[in-house]
Backbone as a ProteinNet text record, in pm:
[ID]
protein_1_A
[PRIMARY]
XXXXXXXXXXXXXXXXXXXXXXXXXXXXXXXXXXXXXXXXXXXXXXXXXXXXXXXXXXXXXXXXXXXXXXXXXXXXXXXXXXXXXXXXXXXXXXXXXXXXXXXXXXXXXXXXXXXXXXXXXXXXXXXXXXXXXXXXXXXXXXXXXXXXXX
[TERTIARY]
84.5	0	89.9	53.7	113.8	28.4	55.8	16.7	18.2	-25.4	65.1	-39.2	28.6	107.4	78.7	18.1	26.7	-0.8	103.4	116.8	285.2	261.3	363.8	473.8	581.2	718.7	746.8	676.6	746.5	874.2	942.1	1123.1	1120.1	991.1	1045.1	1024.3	935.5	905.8	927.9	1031.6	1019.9	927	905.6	813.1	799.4	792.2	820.6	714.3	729.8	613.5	515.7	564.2	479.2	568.8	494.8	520.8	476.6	614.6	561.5	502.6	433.7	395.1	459.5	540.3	618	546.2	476.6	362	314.9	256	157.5	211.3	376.4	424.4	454.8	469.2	542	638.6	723.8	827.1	869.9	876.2	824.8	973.9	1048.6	1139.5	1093.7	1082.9	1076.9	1191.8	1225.6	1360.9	1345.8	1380	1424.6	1530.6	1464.3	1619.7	1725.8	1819.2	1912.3	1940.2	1798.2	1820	1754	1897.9	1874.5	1768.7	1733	1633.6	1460.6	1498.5	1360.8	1305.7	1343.9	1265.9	1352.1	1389.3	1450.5	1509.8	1429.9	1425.2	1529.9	1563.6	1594	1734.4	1780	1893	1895.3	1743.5	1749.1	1689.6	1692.5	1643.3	1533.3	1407.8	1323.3	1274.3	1260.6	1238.8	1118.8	954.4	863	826.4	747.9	727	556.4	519.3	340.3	296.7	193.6	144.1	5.2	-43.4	-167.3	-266.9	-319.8	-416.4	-528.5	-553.8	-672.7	-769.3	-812.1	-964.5	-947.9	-811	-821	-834.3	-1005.4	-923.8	-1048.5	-1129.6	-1193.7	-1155.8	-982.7	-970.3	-851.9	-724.8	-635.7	-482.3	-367.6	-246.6	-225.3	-122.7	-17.6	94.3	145.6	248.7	377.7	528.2	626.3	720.3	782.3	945.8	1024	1109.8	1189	1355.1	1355.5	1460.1	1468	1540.3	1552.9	1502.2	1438.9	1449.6	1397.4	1441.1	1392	1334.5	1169	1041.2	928.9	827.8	734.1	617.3	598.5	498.4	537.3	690.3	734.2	806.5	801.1	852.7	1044.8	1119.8	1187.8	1204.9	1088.9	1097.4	969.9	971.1	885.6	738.7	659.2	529.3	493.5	418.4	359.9	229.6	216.4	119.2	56.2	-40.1	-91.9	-230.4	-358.5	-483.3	-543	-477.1	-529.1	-558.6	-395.3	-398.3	-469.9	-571.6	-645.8	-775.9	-813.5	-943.4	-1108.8	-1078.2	-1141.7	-1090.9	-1101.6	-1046.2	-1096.1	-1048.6	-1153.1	-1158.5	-1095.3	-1137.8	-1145.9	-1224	-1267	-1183.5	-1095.9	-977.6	-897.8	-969.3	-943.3	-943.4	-939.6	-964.4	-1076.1	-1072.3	-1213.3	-1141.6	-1253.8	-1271.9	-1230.5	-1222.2	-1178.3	-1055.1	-954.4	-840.2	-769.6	-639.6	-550	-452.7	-320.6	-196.9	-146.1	-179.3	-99.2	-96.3	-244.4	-308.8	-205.2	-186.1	-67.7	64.1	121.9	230.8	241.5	168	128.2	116.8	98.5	42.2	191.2	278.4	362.1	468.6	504.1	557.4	566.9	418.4	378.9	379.4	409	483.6	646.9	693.5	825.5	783.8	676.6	658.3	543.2	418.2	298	226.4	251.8	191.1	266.7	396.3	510.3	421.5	334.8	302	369.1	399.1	497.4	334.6	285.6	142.3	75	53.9	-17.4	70.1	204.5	280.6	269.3	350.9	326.8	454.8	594.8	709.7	721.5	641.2	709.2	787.2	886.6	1041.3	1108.3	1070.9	1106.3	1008.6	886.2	838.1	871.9	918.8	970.6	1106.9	1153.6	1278.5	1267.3	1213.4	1158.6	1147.9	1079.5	1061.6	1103.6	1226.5	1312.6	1446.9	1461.9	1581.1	1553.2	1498.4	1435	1640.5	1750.5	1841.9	1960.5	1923.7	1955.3	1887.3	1739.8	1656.6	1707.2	1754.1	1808.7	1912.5	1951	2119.7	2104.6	2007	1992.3	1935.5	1831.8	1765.4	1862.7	1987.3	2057	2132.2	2177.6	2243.6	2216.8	2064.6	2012.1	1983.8	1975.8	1997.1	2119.2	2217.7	2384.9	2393.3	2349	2394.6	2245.8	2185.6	2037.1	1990	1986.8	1918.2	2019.8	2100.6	2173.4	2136.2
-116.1	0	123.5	211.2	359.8	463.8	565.3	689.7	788.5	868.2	1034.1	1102	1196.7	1332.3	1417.4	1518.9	1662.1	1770.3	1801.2	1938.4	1974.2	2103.1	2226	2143.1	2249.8	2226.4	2309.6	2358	2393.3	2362.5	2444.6	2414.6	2288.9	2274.5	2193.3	2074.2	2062.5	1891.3	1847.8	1735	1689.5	1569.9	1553.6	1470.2	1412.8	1294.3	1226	1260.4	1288.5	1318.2	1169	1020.3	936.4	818.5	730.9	656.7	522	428.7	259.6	199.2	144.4	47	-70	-113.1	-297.2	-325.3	-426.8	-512.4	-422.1	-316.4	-248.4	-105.8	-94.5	-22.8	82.9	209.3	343.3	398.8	465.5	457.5	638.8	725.2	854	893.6	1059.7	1069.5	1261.3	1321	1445.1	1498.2	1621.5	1704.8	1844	1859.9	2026.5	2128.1	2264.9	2326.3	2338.3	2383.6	2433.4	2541.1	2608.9	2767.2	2751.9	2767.8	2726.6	2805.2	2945.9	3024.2	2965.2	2876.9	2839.4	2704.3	2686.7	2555.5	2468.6	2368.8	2296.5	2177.3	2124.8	2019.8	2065.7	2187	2253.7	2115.4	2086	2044.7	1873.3	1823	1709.2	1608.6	1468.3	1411.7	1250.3	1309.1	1200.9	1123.5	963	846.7	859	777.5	754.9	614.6	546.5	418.7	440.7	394.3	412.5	270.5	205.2	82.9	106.8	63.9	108.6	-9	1.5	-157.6	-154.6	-292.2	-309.4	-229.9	-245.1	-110.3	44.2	110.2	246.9	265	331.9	444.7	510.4	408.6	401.3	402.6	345.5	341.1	425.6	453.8	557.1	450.2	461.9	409.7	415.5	317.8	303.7	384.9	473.4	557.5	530.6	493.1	498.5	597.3	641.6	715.7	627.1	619.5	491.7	613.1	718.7	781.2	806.6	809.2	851.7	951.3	984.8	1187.6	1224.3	1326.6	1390.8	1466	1430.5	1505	1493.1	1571.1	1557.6	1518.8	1530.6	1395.9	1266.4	1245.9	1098.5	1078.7	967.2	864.4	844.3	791.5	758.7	609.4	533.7	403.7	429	555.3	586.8	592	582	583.7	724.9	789.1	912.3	1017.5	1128.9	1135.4	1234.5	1251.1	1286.1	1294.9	1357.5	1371	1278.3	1360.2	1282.8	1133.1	1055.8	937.6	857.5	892.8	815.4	823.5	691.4	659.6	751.8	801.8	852.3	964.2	1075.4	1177.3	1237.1	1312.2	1358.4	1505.2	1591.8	1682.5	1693.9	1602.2	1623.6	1615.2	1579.5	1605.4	1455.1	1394.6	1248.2	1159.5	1102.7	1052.5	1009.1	1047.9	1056.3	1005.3	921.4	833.8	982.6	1120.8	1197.9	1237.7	1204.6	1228.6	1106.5	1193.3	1128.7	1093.1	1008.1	964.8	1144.9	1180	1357.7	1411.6	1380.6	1465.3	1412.3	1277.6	1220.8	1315.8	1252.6	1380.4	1474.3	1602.4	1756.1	1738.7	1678.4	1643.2	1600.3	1491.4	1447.7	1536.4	1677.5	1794.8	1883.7	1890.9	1986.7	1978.7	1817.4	1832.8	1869.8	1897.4	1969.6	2143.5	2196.2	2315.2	2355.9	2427.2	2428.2	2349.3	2222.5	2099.8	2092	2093.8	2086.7	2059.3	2011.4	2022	1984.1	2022	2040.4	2025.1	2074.1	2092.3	1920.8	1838.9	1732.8	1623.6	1639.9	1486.5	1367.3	1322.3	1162.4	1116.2	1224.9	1158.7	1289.4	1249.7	1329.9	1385.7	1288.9	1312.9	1440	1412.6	1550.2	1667.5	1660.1	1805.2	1850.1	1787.5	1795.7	1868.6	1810.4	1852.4	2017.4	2021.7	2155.6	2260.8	2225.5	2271.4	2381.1	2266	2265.7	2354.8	2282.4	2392.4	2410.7	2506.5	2484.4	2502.6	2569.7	2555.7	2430.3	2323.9	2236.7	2118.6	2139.2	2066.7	2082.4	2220	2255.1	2134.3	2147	2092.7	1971.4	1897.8	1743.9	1694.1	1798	1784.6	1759.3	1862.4	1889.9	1747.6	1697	1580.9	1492	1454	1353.3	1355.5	1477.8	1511	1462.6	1509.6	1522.1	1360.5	1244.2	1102	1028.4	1037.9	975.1	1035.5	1194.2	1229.5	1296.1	1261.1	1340.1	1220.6
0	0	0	-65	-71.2	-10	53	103.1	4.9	-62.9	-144.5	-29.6	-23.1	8.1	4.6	-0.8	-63	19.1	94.7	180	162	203.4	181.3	217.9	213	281.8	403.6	484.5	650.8	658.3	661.8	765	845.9	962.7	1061.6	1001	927.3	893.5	768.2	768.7	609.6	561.3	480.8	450.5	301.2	284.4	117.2	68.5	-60.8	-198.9	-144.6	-137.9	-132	0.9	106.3	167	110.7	132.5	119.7	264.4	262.7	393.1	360.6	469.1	466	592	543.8	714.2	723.4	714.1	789.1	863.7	852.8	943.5	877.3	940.7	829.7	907.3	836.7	897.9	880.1	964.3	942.1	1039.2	952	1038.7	1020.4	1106.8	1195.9	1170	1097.2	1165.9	1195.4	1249.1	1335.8	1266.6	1275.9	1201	1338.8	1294.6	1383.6	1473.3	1457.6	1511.4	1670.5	1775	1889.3	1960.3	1887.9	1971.6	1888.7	1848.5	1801.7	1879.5	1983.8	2054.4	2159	2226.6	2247.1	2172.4	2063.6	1970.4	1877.6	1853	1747	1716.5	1573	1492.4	1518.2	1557.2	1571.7	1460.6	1430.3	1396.6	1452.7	1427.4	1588.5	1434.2	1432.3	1411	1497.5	1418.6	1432.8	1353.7	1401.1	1374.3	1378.1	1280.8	1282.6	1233.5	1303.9	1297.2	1228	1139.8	1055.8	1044.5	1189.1	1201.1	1062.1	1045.5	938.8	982.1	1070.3	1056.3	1062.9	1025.1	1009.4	894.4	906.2	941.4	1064	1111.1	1201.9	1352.7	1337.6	1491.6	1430.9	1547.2	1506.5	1489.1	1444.3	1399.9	1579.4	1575.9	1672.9	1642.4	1728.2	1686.5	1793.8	1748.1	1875.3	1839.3	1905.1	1912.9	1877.2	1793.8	1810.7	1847.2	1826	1913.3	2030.1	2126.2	2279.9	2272.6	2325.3	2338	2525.7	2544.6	2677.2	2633.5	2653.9	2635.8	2757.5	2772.2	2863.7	2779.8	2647.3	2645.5	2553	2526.2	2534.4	2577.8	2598.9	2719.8	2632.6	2726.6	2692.7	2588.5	2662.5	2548.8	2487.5	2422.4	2287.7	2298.3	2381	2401.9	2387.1	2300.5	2279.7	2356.5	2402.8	2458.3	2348.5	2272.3	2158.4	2167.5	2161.3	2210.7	2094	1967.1	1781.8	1804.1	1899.9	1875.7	1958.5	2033.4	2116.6	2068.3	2111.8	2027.9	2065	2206.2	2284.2	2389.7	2328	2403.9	2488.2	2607.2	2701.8	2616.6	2572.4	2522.6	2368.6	2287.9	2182.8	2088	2140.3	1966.6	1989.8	2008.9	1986.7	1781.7	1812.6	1669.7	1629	1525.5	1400.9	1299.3	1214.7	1063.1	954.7	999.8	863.8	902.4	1025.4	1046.3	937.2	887.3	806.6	871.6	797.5	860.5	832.2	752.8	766.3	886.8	937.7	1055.4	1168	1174.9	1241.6	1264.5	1143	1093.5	1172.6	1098.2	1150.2	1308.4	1375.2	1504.5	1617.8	1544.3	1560.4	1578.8	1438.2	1419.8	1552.8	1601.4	1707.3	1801.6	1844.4	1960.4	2000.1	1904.3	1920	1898.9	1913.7	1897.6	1979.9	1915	2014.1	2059	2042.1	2200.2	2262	2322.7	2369.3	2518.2	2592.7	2715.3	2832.5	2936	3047.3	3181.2	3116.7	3218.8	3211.7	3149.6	3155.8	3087	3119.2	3067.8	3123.3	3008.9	2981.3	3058.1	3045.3	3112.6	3225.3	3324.1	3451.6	3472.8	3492.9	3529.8	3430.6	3294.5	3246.8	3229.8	3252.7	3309.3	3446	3508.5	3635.3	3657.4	3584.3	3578.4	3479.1	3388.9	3360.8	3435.8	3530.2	3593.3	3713	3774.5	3837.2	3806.8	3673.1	3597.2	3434.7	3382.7	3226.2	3204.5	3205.4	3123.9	3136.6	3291	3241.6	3134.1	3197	3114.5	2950.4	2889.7	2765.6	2752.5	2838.9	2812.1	2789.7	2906.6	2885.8	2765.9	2718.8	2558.7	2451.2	2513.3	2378.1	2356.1	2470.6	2488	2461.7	2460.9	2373.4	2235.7	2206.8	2002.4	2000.4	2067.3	2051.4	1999.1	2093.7	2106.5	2007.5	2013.3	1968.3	1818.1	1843.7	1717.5	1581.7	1573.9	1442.4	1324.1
[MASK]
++++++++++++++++++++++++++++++++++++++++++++++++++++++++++++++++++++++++++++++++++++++++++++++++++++++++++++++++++++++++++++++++++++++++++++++++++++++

């Protein structure tokens, strides 16, 4: 099965004219520019793994991190916290039969930008640590692009 495509080119996200599916899986990679006053994520590259069960487009994809990253809504062993990707959301922006794998995407993008949530994470320990110190929290971010994401 093939996916096409057809949205812009944004800086932060790259994205193929068309995707192959092998088993069912897609294989999606995220990058960041380099401009350190633009985010924490900034000059990285995050690996996504999307599972595309037989009944979507009714229920929503399985989505993992397959890069390390220090984030507050993923986990270190890749579990995502994403409103799109749940089948049942408490505030409405759960998944629906007219959401696309784009909508994924775009969604996926934004949590390195305006979803970035620190207020309702998935990995504690690093909204916590946010918290505590946002410019080591920088540092530890950067350290995991440094080793994980290039």
């Amino acid at each position: 099965m093939k996916l096409e495509l057809s949205i812009g080119d944004p800086k932060m996200l790259k994205m193929p004219e068309s995707w192959d599916f092998c088993q069912g899986l897609l294989h999606t990679e995220i990058g960041t520019s380099s401009e350190r006053d633009e985010g924490y994520y900034q000059g990285g590259k995050f690996q996504f793994e999307t599972e595309v069960p037989d009944a979507y487009n009714m229920v929503p994809p399985k989505v993992k991190c397959l890069t390390k990253i220090w984030h507050p809504n993923i986990t270190e062993t890749g579990e995502i916290c994403l409103s799109l990707l749940r089948e049942h959301s408490i505030d409405g922006t759960g998944w629906a039969p007219t959401r696309t794998l784009k909508d994924v995407v775009w969604g996926l993008n934004s949590l390195f930008t305006d979803l970035l949530n620190f207020d309702d994470p998935l990995n504690i320990e690093a909204a916590e640590h946010h918290l505590r110190d946002k410019e080591d929290f920088r540092d530890k971010v950067d350290e995991y692009i440094k080793r994980y994401a290039r």
